[in-house]
C-alpha positions as CSV (number, residue, x, y, z in Angstrom):
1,X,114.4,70.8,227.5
2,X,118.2,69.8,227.4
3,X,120.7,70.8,224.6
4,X,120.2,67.6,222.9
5,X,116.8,68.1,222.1
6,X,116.7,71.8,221.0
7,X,119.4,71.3,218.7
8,X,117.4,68.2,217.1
9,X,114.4,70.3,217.1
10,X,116.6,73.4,215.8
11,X,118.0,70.4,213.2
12,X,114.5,69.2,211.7
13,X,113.6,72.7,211.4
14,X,116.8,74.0,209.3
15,X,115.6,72.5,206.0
16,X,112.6,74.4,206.1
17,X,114.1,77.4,207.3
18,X,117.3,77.8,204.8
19,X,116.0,79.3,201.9
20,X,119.1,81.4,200.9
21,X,120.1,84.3,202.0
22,X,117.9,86.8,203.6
23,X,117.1,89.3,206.0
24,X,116.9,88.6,209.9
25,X,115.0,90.9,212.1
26,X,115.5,90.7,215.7
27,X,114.2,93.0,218.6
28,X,114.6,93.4,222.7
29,X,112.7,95.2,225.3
30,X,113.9,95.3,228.9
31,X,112.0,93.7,231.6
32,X,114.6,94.8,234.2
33,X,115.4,98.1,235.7
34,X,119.4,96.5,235.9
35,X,120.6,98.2,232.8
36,X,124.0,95.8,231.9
37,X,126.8,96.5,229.6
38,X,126.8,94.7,226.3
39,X,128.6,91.0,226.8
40,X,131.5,90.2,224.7
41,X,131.9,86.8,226.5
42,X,130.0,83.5,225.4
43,X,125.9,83.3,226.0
44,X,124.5,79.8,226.2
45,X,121.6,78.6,224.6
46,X,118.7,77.1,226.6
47,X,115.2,76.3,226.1
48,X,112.0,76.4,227.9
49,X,114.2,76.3,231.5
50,X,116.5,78.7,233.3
51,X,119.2,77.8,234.9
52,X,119.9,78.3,238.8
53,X,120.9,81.9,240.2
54,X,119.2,83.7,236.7
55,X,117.7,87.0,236.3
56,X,116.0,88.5,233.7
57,X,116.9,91.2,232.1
58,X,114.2,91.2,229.1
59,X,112.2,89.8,226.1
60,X,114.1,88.8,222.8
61,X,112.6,88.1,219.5
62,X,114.0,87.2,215.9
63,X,112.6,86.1,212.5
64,X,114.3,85.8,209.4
65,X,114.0,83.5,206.1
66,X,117.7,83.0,206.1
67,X,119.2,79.9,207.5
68,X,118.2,79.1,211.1
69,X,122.1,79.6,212.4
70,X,121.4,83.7,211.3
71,X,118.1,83.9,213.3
72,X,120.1,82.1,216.5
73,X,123.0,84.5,215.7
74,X,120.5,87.5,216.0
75,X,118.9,86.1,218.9
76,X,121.8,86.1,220.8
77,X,123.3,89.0,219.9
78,X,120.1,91.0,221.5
79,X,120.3,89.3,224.4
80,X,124.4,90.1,224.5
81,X,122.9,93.7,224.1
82,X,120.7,93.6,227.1
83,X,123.5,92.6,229.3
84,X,122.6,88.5,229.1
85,X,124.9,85.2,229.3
86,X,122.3,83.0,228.7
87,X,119.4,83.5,225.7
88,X,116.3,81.1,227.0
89,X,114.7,80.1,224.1
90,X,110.4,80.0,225.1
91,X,109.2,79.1,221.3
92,X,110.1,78.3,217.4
93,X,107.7,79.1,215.4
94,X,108.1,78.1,211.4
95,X,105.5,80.1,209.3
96,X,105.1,80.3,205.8
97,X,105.0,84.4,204.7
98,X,103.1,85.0,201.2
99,X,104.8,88.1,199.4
100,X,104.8,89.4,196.7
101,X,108.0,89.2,194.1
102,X,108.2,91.2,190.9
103,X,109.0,89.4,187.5
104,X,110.5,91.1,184.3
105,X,109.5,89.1,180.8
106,X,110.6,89.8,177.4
107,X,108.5,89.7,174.5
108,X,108.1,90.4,171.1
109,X,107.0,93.7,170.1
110,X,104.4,93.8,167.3
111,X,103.7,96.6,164.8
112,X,107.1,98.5,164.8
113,X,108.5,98.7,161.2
114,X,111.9,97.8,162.8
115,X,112.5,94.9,165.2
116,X,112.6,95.2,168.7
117,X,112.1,93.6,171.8
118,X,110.2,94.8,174.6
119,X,109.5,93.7,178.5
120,X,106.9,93.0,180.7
121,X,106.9,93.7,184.8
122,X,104.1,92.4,187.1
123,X,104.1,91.0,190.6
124,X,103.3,87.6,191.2
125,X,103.1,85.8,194.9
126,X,105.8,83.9,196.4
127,X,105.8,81.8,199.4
128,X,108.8,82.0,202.1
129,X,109.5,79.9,204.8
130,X,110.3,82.0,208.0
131,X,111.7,81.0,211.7
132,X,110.8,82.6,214.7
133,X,112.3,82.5,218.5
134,X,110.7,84.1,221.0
135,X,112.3,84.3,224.5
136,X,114.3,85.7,227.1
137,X,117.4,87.1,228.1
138,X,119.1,86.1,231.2
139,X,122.4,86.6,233.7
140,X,124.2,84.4,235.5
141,X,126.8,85.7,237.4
142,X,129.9,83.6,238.0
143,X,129.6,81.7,241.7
């Protein structure tokens, strides 16, 4: 898939996927017994294809209900922390996460000589859009 499409892919995704700020999670495992040095230098962003010359160093995973540029950001840097130059991105996966939020109410508090105001807490469920990338990260060395 070239550039152009996964950034208009990435693009239609974004509104769902930017509802404030939030946490990203992100995770690597190695798939390579090459154990690289973190890289400080640019990564480029593929998807679905690797380029010529690649090897692969490991898996990369990263979720988050922030905006979709955080969940990239993470993304990348695992695979800078494998060792990668190039993050290969294999799936986006939008879901919709049911939690569960905790509300505070004031009320009226009845049969107290003086007046006073009291509060109520409960939970109640809230639905949050999440991203997810699932892919690789890869090395190209310079020819």
């Amino acid at each position: 898939m070239p550039m152009r499409a996964l950034r208009a892919l990435l693009l239609t995704l974004l509104p769902l996927c930017s509802a404030g700020c939030a946490a990203t999670r992100a995770s690597s495992i190695p798939t390579s017994s090459e154990l690289l040095p973190y890289h400080r230098g640019a990564v480029t962003v593929r998807a679905l294809s690797d380029p010529p010359g690649a090897r692969e160093l490991g898996a990369v995973e990263a979720s988050g209900e922030g905006s979709l540029d955080a969940v990239v950001e993470a993304f990348v840097e695992q695979v800078r922390g494998l060792g990668g130059n190039v993050a290969r991105i294999d799936s986006v996966t939008p879901v919709v996460e049911t939690r569960m939020r905790q509300v505070s109410q004031a009320m009226p508090c009845f049969g107290m000589r003086f007046q006073a105001g009291c509060s109520q807490s409960y939970l109640t469920p809230e639905e949050v859009p999440v991203v997810r990338l699932v892919g690789r990260a890869l090395r190209v060395d310079a020819p």
